[in-house]
N, CA and C of each residue as an Amber inpcrd file, in Angstrom:
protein
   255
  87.8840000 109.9170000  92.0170000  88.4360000 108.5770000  91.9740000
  89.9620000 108.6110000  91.8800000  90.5830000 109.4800000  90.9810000
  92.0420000 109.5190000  90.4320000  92.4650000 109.8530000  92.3230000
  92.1890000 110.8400000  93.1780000  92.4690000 111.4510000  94.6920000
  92.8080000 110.2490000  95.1010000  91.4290000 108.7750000  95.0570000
  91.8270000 108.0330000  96.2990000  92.7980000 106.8730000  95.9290000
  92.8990000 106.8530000  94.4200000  94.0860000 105.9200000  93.8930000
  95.0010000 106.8070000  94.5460000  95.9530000 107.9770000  93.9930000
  97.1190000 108.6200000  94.7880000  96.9930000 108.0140000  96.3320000
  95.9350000 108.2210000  97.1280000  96.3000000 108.4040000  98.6660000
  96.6520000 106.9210000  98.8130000  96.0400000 105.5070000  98.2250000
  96.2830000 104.4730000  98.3680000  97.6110000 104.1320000  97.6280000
  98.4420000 104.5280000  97.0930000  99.5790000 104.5180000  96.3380000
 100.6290000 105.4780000  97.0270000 100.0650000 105.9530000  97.6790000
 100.7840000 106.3630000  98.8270000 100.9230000 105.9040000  99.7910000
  99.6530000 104.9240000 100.3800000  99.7190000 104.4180000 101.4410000
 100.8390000 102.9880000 101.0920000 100.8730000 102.3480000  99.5370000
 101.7940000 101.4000000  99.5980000 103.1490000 102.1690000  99.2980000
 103.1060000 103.0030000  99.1670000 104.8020000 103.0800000  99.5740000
 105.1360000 103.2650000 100.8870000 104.2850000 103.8690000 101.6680000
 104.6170000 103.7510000 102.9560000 105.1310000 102.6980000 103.4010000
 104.0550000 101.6200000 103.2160000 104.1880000  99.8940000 103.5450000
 105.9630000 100.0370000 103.1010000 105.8900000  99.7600000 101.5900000
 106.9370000  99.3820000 101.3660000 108.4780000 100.0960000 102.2090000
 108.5730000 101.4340000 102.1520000 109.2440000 102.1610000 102.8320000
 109.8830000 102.0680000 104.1530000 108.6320000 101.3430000 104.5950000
 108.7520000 101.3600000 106.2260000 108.9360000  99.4290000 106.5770000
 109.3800000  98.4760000 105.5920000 109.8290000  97.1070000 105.5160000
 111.0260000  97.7520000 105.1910000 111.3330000  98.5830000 104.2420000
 113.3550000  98.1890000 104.2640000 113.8270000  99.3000000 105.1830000
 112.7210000  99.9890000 105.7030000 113.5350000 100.6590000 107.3980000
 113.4830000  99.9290000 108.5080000 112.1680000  98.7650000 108.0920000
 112.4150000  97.9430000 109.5040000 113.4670000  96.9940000 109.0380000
 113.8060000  96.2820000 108.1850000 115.2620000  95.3430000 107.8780000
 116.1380000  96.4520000 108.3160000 116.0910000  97.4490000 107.8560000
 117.8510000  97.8890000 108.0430000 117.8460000  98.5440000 110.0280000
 116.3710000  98.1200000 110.5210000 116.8150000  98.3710000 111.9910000
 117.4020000  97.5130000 112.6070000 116.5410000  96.1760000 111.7740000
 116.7290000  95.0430000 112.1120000 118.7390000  94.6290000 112.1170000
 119.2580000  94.8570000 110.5080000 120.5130000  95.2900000 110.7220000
 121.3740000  95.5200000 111.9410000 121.0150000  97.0190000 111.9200000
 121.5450000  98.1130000 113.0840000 121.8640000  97.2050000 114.3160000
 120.2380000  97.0060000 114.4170000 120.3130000  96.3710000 115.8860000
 121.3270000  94.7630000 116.1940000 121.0170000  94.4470000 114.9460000
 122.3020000  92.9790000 114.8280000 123.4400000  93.3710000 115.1140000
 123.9540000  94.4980000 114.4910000 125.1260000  95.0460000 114.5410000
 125.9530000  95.7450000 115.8350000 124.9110000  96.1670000 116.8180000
 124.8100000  96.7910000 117.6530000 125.4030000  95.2960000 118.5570000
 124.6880000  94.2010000 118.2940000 124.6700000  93.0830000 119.4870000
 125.8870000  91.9150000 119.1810000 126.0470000  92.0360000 117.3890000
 127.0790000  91.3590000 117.1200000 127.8070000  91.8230000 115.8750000
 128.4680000  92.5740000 116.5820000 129.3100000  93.7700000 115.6210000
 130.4200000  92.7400000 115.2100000 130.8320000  92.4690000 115.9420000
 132.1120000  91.2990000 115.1390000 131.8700000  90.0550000 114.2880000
 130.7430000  90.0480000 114.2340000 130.0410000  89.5880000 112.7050000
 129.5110000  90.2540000 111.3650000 128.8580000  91.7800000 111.8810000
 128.0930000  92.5190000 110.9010000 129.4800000  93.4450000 110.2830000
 130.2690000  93.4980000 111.3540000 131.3440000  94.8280000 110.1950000
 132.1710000  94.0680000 109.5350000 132.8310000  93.1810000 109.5500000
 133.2270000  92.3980000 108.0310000 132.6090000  92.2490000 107.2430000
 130.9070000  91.7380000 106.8970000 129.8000000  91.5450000 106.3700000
 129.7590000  92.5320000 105.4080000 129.9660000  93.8200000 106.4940000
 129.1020000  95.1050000 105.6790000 130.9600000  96.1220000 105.2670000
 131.3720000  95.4430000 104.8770000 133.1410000  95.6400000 104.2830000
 133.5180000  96.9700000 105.5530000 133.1710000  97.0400000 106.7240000
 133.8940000  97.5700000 107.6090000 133.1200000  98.6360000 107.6720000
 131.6750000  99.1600000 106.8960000 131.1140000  99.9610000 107.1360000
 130.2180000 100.6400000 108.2160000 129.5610000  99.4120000 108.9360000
 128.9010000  99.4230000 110.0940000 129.5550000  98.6530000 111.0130000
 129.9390000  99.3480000 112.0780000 130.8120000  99.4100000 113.1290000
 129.7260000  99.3810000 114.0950000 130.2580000  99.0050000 115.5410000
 129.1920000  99.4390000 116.3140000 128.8080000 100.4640000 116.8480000
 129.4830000 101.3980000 116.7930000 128.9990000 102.7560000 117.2610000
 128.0620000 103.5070000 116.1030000 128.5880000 103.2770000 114.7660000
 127.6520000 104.0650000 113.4810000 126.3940000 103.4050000 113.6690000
 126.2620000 101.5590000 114.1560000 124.8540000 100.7790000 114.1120000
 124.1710000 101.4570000 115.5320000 124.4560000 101.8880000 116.3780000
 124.0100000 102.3030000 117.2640000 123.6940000 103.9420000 117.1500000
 124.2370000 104.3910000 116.4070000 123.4320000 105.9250000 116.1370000
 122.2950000 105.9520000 115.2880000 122.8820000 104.7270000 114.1470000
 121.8060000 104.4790000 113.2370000 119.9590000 104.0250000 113.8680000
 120.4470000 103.2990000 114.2400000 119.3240000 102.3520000 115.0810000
 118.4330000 103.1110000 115.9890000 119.1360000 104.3490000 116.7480000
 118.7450000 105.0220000 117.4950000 117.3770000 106.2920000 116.6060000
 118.0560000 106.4850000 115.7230000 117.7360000 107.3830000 114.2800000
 116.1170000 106.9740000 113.5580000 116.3510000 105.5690000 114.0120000
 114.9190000 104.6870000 112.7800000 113.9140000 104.5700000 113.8620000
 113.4940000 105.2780000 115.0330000 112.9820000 105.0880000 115.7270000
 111.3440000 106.1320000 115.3070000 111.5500000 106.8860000 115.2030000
 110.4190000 107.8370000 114.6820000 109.6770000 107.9310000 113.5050000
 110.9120000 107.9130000 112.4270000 110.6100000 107.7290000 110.9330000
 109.5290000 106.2270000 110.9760000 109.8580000 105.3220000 111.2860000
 109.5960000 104.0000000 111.7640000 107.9620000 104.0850000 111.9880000
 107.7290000 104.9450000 113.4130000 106.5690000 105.4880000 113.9010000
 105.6510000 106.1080000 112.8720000 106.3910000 107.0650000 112.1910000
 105.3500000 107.8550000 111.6390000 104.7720000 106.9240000 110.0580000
 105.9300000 106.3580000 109.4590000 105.1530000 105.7660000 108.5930000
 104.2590000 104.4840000 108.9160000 104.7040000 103.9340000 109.9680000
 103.3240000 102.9120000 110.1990000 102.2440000 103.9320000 110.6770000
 102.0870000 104.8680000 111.0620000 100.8890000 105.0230000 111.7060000
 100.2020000 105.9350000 110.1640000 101.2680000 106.6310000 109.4130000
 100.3600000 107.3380000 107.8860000 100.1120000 105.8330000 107.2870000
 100.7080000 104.7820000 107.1910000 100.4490000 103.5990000 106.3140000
  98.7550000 103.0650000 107.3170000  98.8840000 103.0970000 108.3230000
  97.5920000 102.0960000 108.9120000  96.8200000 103.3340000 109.0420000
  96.7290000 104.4080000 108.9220000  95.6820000 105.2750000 108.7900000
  95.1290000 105.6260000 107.3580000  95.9350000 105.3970000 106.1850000
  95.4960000 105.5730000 104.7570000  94.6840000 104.3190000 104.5390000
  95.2660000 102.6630000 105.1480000  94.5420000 101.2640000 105.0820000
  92.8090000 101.7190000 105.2350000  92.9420000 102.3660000 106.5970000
  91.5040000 102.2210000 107.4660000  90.3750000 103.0130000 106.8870000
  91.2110000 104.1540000 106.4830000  90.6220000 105.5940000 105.5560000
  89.6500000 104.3960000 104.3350000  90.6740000 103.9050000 103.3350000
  90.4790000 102.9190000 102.3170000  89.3990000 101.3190000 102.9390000
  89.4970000 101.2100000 103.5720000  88.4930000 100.2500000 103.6020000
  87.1780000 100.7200000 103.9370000  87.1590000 101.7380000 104.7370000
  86.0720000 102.8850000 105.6840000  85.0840000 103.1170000 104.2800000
  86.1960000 103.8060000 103.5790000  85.2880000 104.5270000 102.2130000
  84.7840000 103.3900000 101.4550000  85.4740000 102.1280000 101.1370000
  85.0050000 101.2670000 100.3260000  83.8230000 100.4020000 101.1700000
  83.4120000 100.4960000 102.3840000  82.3500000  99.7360000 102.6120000
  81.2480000 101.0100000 102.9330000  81.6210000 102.0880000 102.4710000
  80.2600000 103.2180000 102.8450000  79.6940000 103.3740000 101.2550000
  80.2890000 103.1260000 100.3580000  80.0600000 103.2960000  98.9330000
  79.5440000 101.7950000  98.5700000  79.9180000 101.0650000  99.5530000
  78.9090000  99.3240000  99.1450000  78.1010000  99.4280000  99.9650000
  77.7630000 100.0420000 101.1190000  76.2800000  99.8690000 101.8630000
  75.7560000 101.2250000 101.5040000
């Protein structure tokens, strides 16, 4: 029991993990399209060339935790309706 709490407590950090990588793509990509709004915003830090390496960067990480987050979900519901039927 203690195993499938961890893997599901894993699976919500994924969730969570992979919402403030999608905001900060979301960011990037603002930044990328309207940089002369986002780099005053962000005190001159994201420029458009750093939002565009960045952005380029969140593309995989992105991938892999949705697909460990929706594969720990499916795992977790799978097991909880084989232990109720």
């Amino acid at each position: 029991m203690k195993g499938k709490q961890t893997i599901r407590k894993i699976g919500r950090i994924c969730g969570w993990v992979g919402l403030g990588l999608l905001l900060f793509t979301l960011l990037t990509g603002y930044g990328i399209s309207e940089f002369r709004i986002v780099t005053p915003l962000t005190l001159n830090l994201l420029n458009k060339a750093l939002a565009q390496r960045l952005h380029a960067y969140t593309e995989i990480p992105m991938l892999a935790l949705l697909f460990v987050h929706i594969g720990i979900a499916v795992w977790a519901r799978r097991s909880d309706s084989s232990m109720k039927g």
